[in-house]
C-alpha positions in Angstrom: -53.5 -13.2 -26.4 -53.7 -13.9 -22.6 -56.5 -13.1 -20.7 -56.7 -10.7 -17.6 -57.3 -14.2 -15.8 -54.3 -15.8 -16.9 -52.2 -13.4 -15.1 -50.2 -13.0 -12.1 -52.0 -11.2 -9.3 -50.4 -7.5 -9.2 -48.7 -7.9 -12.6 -49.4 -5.9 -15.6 -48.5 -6.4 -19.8 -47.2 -2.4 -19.4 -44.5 -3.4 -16.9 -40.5 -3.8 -18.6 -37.7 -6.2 -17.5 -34.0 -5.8 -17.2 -31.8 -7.8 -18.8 -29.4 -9.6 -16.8 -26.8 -8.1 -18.6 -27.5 -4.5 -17.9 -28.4 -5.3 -14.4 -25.1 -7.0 -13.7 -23.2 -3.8 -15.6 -25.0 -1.8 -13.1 -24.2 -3.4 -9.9 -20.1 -3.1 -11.3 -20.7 0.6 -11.5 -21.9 1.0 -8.5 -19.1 -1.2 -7.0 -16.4 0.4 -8.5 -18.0 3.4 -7.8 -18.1 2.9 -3.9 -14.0 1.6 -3.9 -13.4 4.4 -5.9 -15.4 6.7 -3.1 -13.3 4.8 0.0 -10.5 5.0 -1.7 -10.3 8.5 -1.4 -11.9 9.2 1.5 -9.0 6.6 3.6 -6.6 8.6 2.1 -7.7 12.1 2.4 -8.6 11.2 6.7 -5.3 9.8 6.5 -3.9 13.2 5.2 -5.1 15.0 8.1 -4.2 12.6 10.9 -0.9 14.2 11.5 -0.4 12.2 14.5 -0.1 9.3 12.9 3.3 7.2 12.5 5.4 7.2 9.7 8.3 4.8 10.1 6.4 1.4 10.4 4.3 2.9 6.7 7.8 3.8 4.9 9.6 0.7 6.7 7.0 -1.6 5.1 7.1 0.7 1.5 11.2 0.2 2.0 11.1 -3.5 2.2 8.6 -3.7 -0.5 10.9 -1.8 -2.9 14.2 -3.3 -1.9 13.5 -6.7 -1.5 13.2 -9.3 -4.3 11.7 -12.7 -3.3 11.6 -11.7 0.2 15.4 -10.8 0.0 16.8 -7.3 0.5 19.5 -6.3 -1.6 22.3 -4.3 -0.1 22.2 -1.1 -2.8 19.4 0.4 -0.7 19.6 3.8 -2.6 17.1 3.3 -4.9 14.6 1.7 -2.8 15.2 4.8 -0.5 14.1 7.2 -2.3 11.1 5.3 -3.6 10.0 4.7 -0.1 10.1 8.0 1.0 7.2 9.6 2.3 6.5 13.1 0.5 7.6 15.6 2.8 9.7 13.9 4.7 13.2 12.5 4.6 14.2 8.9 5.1 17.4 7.0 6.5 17.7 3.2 5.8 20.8 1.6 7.5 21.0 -2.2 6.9 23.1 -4.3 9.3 24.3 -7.9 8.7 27.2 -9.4 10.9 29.8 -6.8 11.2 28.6 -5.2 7.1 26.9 -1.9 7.2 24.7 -0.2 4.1 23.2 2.8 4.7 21.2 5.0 2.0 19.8 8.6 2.7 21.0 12.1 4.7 22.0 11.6 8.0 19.4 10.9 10.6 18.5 13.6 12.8 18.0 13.2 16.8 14.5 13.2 17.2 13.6 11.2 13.9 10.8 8.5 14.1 12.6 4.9 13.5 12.1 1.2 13.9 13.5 -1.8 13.1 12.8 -4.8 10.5 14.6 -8.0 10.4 15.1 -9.3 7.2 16.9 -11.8 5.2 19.8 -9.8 2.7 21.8 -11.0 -0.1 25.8 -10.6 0.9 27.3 -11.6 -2.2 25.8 -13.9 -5.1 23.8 -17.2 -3.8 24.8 -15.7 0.5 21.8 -15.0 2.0 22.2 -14.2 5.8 19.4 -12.6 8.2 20.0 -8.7 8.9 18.4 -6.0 10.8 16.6 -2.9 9.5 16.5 0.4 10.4 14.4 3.0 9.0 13.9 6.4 10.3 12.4 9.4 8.6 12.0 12.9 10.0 9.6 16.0 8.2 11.9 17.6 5.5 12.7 21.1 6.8 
């Protein structure tokens, strides 16, 4: 049994310890906890910014989704329509030497566009450098 003496000033037998286990499974919760938290705050401020541009966001979503290896594929259909903003419709129109690929309804006059070069696959093993043009408009 120790002594009163033996002790360190301020210290008492009746005080517990954490294990370093627990302490680190706390500080995870409450880092998860806070990404979780921004997480949601960024995208509900982003949801009420209505000035805010849409083209350059679904032009870098479109790319994303067509593109394998850096390389857009021509069948830009599917990547349209997973690019699309909600609410909003989307042209993609893909231009390489004298070739045209276009996916989505017509553009309207006063749609929000802009352009991406890019490198795209013209047949198997051809891969020439191509321009990118993404517009989307609020669905009506």
């Amino acid at each position: 049994m120790s002594s009163s003496s033996d002790r360190a000033p301020g210290s008492s037998p009746d005080r517990g310890q954490v294990e370093p286990l627990a302490a680190l499974a706390a500080v995870f919760a409450v880092g998860v906890g806070l990404s979780l938290y921004a997480g949601a705050l960024d995208g509900a401020l982003a949801a009420l910014d209505d000035d805010r541009e849409m083209a350059p966001t679904a032009a870098d979503a479109f790319v994303d989704e067509a593109a394998s290896f850096g390389v857009v594929d021509p069948r830009l259909s599917t990547a349209a329509e997973a690019a699309r903003p909600t609410g909003y419709r989307l042209n993609a129109t893909l231009s390489v030497g004298e070739h045209r690929w276009q996916a989505g309804p017509s553009r309207v006059a006063d749609a929000d566009c802009v352009e991406r070069r890019v490198s795209a696959r013209t047949a198997p093993g051809t891969v020439r450098p191509g321009r990118l043009e993404v517009c989307v408009w609020p669905a009506a």
